[in-house]
ChimeraX commands (.cxc) that place a marker at each C-alpha (Angstrom):
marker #1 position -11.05,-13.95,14.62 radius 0.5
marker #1 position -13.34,-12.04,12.41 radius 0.5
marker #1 position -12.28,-8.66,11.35 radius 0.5
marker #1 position -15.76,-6.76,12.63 radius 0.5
marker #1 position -14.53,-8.11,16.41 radius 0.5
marker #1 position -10.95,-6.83,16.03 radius 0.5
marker #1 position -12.60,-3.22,14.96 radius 0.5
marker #1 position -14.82,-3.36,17.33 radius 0.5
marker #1 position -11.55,-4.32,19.95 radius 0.5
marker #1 position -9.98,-1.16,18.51 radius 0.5
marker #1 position -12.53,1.02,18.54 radius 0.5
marker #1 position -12.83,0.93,22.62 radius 0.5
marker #1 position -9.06,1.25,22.53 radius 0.5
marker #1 position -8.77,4.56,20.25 radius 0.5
marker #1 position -9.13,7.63,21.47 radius 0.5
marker #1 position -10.78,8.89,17.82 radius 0.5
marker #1 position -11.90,7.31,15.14 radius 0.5
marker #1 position -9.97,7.84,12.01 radius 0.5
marker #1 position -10.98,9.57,8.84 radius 0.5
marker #1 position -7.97,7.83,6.95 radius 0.5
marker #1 position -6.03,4.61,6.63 radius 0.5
marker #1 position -2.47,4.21,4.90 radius 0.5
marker #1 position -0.11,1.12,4.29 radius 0.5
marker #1 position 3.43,2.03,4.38 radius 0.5
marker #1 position 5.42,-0.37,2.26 radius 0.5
marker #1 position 8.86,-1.57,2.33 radius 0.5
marker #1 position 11.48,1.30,3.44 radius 0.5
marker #1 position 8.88,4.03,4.31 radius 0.5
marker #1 position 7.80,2.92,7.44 radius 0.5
marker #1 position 9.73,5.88,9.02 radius 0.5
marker #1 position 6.99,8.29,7.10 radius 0.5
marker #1 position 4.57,7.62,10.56 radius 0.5
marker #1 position 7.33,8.49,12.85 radius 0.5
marker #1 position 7.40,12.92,13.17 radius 0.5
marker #1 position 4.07,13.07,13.50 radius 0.5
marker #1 position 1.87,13.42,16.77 radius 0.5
marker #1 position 1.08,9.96,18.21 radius 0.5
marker #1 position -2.94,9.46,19.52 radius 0.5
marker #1 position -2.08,5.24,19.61 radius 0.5
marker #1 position -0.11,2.47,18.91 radius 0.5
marker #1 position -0.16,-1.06,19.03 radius 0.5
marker #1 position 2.22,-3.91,18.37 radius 0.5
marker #1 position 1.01,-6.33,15.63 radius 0.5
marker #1 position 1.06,-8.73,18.52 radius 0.5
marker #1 position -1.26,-7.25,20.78 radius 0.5
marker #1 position -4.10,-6.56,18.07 radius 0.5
marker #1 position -6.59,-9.56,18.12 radius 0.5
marker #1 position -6.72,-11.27,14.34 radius 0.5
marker #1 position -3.53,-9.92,13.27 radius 0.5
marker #1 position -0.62,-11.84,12.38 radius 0.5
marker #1 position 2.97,-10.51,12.02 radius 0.5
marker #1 position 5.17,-9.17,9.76 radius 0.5
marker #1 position 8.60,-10.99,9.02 radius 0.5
marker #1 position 9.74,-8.65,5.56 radius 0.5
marker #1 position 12.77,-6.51,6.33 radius 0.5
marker #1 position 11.74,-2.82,7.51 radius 0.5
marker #1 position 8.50,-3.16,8.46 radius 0.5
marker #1 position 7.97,-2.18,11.93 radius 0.5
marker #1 position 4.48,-4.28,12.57 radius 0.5
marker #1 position 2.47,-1.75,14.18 radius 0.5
marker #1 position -0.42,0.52,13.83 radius 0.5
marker #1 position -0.33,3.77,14.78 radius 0.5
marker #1 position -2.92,6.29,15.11 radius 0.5
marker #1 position -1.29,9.74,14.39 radius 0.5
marker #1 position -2.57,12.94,13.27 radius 0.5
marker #1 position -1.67,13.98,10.16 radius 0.5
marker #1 position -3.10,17.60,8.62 radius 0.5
marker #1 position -5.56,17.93,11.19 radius 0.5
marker #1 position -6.77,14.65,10.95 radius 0.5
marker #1 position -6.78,11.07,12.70 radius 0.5
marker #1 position -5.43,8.59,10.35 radius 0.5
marker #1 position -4.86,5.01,11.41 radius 0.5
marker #1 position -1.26,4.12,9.85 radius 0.5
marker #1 position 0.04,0.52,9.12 radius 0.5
marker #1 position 3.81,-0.08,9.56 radius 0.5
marker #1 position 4.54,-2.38,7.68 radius 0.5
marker #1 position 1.78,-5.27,6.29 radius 0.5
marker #1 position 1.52,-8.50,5.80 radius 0.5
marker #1 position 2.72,-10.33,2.28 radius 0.5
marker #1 position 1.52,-13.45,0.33 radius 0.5
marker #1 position 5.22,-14.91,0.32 radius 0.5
marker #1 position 5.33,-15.12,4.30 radius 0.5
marker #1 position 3.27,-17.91,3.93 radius 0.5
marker #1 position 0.03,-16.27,5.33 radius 0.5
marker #1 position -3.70,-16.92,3.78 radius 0.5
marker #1 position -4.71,-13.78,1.24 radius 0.5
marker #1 position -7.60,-13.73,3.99 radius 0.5
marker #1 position -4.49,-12.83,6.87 radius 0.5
marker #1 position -3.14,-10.55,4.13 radius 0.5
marker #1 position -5.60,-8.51,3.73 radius 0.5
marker #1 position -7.40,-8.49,7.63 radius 0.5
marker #1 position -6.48,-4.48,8.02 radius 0.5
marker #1 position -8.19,-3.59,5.19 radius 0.5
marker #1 position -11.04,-4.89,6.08 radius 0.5
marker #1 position -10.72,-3.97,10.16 radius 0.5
marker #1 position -9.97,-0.61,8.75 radius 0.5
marker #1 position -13.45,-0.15,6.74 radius 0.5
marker #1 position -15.28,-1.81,9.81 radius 0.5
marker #1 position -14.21,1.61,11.72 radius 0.5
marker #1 position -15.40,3.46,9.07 radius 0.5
marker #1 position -12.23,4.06,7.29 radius 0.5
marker #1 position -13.49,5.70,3.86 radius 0.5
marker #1 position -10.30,6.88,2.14 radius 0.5
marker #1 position -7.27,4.17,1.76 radius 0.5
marker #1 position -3.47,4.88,0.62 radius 0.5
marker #1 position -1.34,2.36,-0.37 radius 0.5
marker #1 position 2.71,2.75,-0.49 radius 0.5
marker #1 position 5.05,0.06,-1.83 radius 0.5
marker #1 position 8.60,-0.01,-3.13 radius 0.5
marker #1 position 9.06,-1.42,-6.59 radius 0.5
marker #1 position 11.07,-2.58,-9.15 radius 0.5
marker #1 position 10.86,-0.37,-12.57 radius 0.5
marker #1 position 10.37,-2.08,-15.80 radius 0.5
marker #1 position 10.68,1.27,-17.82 radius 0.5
marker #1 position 14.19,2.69,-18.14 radius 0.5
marker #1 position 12.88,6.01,-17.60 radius 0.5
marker #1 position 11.19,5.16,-14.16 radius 0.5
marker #1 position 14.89,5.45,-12.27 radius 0.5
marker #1 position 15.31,4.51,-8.92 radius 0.5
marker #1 position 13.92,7.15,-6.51 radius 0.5
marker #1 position 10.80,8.27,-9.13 radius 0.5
marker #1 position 7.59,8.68,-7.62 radius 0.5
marker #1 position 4.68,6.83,-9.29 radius 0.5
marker #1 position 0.95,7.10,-8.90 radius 0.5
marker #1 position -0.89,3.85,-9.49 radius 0.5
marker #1 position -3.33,3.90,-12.14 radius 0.5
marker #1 position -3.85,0.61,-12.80 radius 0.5
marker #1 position -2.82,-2.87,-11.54 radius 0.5
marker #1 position -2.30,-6.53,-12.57 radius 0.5
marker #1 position -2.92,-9.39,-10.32 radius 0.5
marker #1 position -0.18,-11.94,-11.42 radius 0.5
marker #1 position -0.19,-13.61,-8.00 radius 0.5
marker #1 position -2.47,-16.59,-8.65 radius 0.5
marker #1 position -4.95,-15.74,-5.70 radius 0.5
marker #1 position -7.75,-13.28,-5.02 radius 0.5
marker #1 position -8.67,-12.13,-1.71 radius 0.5
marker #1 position -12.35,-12.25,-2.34 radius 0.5
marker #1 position -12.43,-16.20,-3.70 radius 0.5
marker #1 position -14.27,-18.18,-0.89 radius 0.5
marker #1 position -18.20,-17.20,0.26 radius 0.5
marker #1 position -19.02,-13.74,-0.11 radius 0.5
marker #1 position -19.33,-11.66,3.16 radius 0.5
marker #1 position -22.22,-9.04,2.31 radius 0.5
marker #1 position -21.37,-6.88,5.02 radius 0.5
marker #1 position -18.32,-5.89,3.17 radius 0.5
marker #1 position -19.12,-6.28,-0.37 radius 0.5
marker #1 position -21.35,-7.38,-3.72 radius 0.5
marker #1 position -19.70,-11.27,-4.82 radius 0.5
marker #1 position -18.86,-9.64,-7.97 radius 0.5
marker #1 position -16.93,-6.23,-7.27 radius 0.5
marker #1 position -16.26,-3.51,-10.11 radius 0.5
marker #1 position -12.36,-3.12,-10.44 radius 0.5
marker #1 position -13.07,0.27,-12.96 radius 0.5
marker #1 position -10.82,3.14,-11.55 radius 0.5
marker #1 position -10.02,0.80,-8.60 radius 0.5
marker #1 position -7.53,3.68,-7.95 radius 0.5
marker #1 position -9.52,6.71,-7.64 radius 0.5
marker #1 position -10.04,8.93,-10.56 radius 0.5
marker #1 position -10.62,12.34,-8.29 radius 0.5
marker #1 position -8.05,11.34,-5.71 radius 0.5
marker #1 position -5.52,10.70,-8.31 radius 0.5
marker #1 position -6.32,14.28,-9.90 radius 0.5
marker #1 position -6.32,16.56,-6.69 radius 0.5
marker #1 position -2.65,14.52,-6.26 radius 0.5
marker #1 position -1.70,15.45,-9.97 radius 0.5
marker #1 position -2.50,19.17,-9.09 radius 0.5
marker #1 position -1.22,18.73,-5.83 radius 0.5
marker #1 position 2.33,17.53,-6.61 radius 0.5
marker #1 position 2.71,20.14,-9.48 radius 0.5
marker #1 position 1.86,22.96,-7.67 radius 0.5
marker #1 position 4.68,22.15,-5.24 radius 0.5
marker #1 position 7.34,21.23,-7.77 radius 0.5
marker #1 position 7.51,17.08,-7.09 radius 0.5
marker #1 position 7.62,15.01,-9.84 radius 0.5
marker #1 position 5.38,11.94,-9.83 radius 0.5
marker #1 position 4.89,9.79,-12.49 radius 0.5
marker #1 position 2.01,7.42,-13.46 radius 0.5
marker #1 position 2.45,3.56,-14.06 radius 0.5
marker #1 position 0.88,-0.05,-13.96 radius 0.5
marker #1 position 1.81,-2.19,-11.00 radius 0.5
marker #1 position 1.90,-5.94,-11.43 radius 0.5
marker #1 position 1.96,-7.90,-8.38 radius 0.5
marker #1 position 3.66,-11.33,-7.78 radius 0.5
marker #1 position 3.70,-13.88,-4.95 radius 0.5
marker #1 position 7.75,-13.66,-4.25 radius 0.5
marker #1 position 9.43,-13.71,-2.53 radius 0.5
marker #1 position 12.32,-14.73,-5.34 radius 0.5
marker #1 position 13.02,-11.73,-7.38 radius 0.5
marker #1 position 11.66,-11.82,-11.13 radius 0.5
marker #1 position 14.56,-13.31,-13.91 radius 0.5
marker #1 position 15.30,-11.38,-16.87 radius 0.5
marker #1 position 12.38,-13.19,-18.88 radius 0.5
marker #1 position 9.71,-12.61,-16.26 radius 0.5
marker #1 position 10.46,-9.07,-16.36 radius 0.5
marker #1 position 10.16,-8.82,-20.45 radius 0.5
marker #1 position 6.99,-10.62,-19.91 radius 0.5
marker #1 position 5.78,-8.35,-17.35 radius 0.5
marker #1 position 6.90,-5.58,-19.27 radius 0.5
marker #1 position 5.38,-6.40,-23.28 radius 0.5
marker #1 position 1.53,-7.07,-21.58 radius 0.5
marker #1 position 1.86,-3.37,-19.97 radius 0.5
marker #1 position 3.30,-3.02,-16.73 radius 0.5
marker #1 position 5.65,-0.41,-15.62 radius 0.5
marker #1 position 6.66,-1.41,-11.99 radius 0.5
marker #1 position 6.86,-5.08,-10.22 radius 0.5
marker #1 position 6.28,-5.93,-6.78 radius 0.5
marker #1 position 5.26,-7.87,-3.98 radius 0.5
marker #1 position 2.25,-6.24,-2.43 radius 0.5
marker #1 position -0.40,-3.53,-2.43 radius 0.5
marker #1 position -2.70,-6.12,-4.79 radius 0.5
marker #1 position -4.46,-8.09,-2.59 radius 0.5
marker #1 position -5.28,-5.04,-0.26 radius 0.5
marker #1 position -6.64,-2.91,-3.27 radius 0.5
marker #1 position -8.97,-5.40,-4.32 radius 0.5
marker #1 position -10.37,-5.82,-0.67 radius 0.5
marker #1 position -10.94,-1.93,-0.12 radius 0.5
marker #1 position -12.59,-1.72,-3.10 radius 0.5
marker #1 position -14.90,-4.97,-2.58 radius 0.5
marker #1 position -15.51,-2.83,0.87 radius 0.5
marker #1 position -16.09,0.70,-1.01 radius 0.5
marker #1 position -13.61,2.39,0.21 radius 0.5
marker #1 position -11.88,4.85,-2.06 radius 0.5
marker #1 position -7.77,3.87,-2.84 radius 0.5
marker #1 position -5.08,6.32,-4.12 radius 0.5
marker #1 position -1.95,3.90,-4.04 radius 0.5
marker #1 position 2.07,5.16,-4.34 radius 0.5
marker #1 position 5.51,3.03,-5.45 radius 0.5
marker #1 position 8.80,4.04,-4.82 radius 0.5
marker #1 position 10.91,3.36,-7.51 radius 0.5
marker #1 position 13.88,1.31,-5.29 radius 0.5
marker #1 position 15.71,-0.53,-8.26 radius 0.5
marker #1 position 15.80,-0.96,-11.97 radius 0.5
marker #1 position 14.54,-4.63,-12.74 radius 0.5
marker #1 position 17.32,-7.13,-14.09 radius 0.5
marker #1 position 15.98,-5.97,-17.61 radius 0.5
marker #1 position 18.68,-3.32,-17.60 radius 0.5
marker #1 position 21.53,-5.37,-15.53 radius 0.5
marker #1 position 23.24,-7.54,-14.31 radius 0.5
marker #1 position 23.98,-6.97,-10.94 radius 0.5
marker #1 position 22.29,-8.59,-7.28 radius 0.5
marker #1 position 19.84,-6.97,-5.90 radius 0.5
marker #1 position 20.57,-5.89,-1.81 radius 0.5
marker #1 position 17.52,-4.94,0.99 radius 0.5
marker #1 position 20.17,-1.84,1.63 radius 0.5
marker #1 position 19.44,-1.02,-2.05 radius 0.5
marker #1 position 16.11,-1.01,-1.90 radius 0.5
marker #1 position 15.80,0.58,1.14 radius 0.5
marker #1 position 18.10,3.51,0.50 radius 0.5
marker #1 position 16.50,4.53,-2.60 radius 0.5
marker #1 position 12.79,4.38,-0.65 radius 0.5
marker #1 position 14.13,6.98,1.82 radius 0.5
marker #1 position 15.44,9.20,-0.94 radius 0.5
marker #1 position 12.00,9.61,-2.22 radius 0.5
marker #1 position 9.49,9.13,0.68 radius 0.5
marker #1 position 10.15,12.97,2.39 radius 0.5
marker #1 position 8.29,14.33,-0.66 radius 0.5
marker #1 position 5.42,11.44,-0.78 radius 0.5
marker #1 position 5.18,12.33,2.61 radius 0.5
marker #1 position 4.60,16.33,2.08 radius 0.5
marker #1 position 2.40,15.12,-1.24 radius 0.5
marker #1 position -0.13,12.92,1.42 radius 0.5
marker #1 position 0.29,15.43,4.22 radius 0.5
marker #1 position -1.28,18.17,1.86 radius 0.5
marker #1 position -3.85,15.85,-0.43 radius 0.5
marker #1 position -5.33,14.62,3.63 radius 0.5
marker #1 position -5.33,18.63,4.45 radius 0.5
marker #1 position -7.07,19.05,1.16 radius 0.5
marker #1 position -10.28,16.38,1.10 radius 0.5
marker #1 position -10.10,16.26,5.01 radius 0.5
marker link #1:1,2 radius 0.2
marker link #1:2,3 radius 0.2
marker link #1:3,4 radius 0.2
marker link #1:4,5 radius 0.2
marker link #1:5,6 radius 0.2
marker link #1:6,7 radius 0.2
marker link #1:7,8 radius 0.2
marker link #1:8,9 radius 0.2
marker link #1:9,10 radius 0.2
marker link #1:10,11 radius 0.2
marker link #1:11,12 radius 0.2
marker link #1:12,13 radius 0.2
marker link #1:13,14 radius 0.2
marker link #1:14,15 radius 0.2
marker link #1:15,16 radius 0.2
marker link #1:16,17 radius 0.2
marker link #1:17,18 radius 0.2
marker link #1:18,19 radius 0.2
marker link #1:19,20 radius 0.2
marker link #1:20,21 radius 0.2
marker link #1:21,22 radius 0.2
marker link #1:22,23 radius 0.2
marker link #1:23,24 radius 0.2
marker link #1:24,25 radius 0.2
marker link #1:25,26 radius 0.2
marker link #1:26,27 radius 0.2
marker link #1:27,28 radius 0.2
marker link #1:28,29 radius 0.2
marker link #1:29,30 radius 0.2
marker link #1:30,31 radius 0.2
marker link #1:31,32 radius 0.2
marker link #1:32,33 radius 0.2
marker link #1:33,34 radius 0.2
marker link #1:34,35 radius 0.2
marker link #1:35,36 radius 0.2
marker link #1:36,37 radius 0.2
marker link #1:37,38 radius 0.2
marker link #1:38,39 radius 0.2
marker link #1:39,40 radius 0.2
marker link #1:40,41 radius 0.2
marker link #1:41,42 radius 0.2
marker link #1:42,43 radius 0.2
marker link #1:43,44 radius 0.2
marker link #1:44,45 radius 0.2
marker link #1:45,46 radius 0.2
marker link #1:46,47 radius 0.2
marker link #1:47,48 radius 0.2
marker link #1:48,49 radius 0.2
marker link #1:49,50 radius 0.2
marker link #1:50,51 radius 0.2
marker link #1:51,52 radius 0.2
marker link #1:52,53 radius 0.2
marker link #1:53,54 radius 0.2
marker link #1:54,55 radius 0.2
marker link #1:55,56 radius 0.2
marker link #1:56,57 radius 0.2
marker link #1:57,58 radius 0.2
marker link #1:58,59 radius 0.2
marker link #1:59,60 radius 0.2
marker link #1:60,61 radius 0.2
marker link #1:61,62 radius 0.2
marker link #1:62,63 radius 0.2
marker link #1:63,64 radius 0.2
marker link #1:64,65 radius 0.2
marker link #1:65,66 radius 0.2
marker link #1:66,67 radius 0.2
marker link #1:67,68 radius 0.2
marker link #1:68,69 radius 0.2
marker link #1:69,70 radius 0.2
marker link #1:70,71 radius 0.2
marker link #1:71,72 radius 0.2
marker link #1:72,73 radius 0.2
marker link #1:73,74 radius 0.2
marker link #1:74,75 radius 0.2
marker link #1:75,76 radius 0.2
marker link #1:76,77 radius 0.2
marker link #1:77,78 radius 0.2
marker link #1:78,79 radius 0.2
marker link #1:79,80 radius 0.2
marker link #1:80,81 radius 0.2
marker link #1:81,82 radius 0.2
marker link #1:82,83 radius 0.2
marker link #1:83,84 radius 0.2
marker link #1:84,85 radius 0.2
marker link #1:85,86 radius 0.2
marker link #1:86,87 radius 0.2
marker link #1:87,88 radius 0.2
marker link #1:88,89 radius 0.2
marker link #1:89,90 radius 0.2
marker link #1:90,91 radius 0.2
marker link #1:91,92 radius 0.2
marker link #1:92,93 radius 0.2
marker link #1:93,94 radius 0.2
marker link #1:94,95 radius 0.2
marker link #1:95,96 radius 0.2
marker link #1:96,97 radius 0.2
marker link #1:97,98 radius 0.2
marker link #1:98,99 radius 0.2
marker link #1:99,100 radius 0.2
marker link #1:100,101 radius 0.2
marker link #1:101,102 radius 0.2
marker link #1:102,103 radius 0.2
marker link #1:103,104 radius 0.2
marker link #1:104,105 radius 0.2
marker link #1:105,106 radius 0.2
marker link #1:106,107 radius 0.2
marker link #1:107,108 radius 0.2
marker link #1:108,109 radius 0.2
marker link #1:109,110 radius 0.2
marker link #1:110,111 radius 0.2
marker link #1:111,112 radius 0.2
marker link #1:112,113 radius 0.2
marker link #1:113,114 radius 0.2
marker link #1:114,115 radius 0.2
marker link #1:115,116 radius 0.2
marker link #1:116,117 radius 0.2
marker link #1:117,118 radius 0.2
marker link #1:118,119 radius 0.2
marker link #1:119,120 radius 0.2
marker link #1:120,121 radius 0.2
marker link #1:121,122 radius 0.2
marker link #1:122,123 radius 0.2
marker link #1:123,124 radius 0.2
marker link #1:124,125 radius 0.2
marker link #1:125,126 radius 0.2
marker link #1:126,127 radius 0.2
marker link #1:127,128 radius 0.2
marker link #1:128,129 radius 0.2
marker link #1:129,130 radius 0.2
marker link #1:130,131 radius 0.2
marker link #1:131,132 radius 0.2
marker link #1:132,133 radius 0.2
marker link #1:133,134 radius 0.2
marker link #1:134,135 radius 0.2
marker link #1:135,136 radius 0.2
marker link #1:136,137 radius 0.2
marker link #1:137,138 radius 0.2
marker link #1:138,139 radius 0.2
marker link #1:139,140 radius 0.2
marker link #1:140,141 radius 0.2
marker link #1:141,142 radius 0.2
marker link #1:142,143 radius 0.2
marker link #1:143,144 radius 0.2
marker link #1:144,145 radius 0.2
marker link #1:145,146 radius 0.2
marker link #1:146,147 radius 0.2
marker link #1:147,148 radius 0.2
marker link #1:148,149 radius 0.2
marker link #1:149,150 radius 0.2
marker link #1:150,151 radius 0.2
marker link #1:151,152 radius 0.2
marker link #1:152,153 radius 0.2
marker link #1:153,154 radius 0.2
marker link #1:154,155 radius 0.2
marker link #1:155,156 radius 0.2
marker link #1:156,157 radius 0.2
marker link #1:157,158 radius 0.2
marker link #1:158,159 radius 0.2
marker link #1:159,160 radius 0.2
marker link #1:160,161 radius 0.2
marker link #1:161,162 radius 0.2
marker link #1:162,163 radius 0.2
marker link #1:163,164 radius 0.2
marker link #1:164,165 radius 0.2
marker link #1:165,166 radius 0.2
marker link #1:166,167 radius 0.2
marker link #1:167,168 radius 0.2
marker link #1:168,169 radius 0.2
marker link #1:169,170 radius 0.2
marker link #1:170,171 radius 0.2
marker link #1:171,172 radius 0.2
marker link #1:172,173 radius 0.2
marker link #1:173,174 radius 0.2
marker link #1:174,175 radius 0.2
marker link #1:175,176 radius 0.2
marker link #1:176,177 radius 0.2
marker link #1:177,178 radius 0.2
marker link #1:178,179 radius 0.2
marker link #1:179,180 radius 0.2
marker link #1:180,181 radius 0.2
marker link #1:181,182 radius 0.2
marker link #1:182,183 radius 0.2
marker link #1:183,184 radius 0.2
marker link #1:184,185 radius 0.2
marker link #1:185,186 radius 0.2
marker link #1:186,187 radius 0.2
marker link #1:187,188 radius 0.2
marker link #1:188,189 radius 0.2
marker link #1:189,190 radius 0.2
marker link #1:190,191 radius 0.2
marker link #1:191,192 radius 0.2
marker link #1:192,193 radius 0.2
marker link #1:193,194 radius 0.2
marker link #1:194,195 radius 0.2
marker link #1:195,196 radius 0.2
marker link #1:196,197 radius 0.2
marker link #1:197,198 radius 0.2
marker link #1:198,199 radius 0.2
marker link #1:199,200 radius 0.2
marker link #1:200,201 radius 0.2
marker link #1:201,202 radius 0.2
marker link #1:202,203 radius 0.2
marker link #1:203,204 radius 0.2
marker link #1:204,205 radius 0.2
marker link #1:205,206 radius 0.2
marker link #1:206,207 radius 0.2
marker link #1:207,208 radius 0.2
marker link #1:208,209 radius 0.2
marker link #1:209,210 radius 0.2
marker link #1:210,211 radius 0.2
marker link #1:211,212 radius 0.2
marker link #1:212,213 radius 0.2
marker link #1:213,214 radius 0.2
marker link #1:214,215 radius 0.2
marker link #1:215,216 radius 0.2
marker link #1:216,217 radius 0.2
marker link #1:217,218 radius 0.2
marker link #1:218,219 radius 0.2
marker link #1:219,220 radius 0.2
marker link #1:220,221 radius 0.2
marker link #1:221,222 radius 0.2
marker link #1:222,223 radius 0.2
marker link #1:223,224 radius 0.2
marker link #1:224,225 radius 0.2
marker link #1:225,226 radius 0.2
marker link #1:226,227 radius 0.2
marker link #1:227,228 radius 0.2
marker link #1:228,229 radius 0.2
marker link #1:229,230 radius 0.2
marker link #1:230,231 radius 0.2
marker link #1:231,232 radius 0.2
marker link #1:232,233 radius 0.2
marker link #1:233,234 radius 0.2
marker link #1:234,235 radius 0.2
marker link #1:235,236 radius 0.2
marker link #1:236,237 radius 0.2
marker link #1:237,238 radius 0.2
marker link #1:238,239 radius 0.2
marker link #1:239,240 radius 0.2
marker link #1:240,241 radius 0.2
marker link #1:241,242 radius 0.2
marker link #1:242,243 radius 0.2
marker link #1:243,244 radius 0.2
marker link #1:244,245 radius 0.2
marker link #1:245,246 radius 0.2
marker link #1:246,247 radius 0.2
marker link #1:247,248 radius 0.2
marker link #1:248,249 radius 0.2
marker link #1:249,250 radius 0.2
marker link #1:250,251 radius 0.2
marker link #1:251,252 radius 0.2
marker link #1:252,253 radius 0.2
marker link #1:253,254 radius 0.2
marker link #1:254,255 radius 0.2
marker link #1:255,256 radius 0.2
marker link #1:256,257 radius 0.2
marker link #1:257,258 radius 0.2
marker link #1:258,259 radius 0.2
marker link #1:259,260 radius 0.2
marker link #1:260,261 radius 0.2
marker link #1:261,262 radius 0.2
marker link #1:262,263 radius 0.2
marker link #1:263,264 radius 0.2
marker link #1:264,265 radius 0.2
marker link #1:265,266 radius 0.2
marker link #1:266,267 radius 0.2
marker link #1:267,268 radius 0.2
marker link #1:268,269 radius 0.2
view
């Protein structure tokens, strides 16, 4: 299935075409759920897309209004470690900038490198590593989408980011800023991996968000991307990681990314 026949698929199915598009990562797909609903669609019913196995995630897109305006929503997405093609990964994306999709936001929950990135902290994405040993744009070029040779310079957009910054002060939540490495999965990183991760630069580790940056980019669209801090990484202890974990500390945080997005889409809208 090529992506410009699914948009064009969804485009006779939606009742407005939407100014936005945003990801919701692991324990946040609930963020979609209180606002008005325009559409929705099982993963299953959408031609092209596949389905999504990872705890949480609800696989379905949602068209909801958010601020005033239409913005196609993604419960839950598709990961490397489910065994699908980057290509499968990353399908939204690129159905989303066939509709026209200009602005992208990414959510994920992570694991923190940094001891003072605690579980439930905020952090806006300024800068990524791809440690996953793919790229979503290797293979023949499609022009339609992209230049071969995409810029990833402020891949996470500089004004975006700002308005966010001023945004989030002015309404008293603390965000933080960080460097996201993403890995394949889906066996949590060991104590090593972590120190690795940590001396080259990153702050926060996860299993996502990547591979769907680097195709709305490649597609020009422009990508403000949020983690969840949902555990400290085994760099600090010694104790199992649990989905309840992770998921528990995502909700504690996601009712004040939510108000954050609700006013930054009310704000460039």
């Amino acid at each position: 299935m090529n992506y410009r026949d699914t948009a064009t698929w969804l485009k006779q199915q939606l009742p407005l075409i939407p100014s936005f598009g945003i990801i919701l990562g692991t324990g946040l797909g609930n963020m979609a759920d209180i606002y008005p609903v325009l559409a929705e669609f099982p993963y299953k019913d959408i031609p092209g897309f596949v389905q999504s196995t990872a705890p949480s995630h609800k696989g379905r897109l949602v068209l909801v209004e958010i601020s005033g305006e239409p913005v196609l929503v993604m419960q839950g997405r598709f990961h490397y470690y489910e065994g699908y093609k980057m290509s499968e990964v990353v399908f939204p994306t690129r159905v989303m900038a066939a509709l026209g999709v200009q602005a992208l936001i990414v959510t994920n929950a992570a694991g923190s490198l940094r001891e003072e990135l605690s579980p439930g902290t905020i952090v806006q994405i300024t800068d990524h590593i791809n440690f996953m040993g793919a790229n979503p744009l290797i293979g023949e070029n499609d022009d339609n989408l992209g230049e071969r040779f995409p810029s990833m310079n402020g891949q996470y957009d500089p004004e975006h980011r700002r308005i966010c910054d001023e945004l989030a002060k002015e309404m008293s939540i603390e965000t933080r800023h960080g460097i996201y490495i993403g890995v394949t999965g889906p066996s949590l990183e060991t104590r090593a991996e972590c120190a690795f991760f940590a001396q080259i630069g990153a702050d926060l580790v996860g299993m996502s968000t990547v591979p769907e940056v680097i195709a709305a980019r490649h597609a020009g669209m422009k990508v403000l991307a949020y983690s969840i801090v949902t555990n400290y990484s085994n760099l600090f202890h010694d104790l199992p990681h649990s989905q309840d974990e992770i998921q528990a500390n995502a909700a504690i945080a996601a009712k004040n990314l939510r108000t954050l997005l609700e006013r930054f889409i009310a704000t460039i809208g």
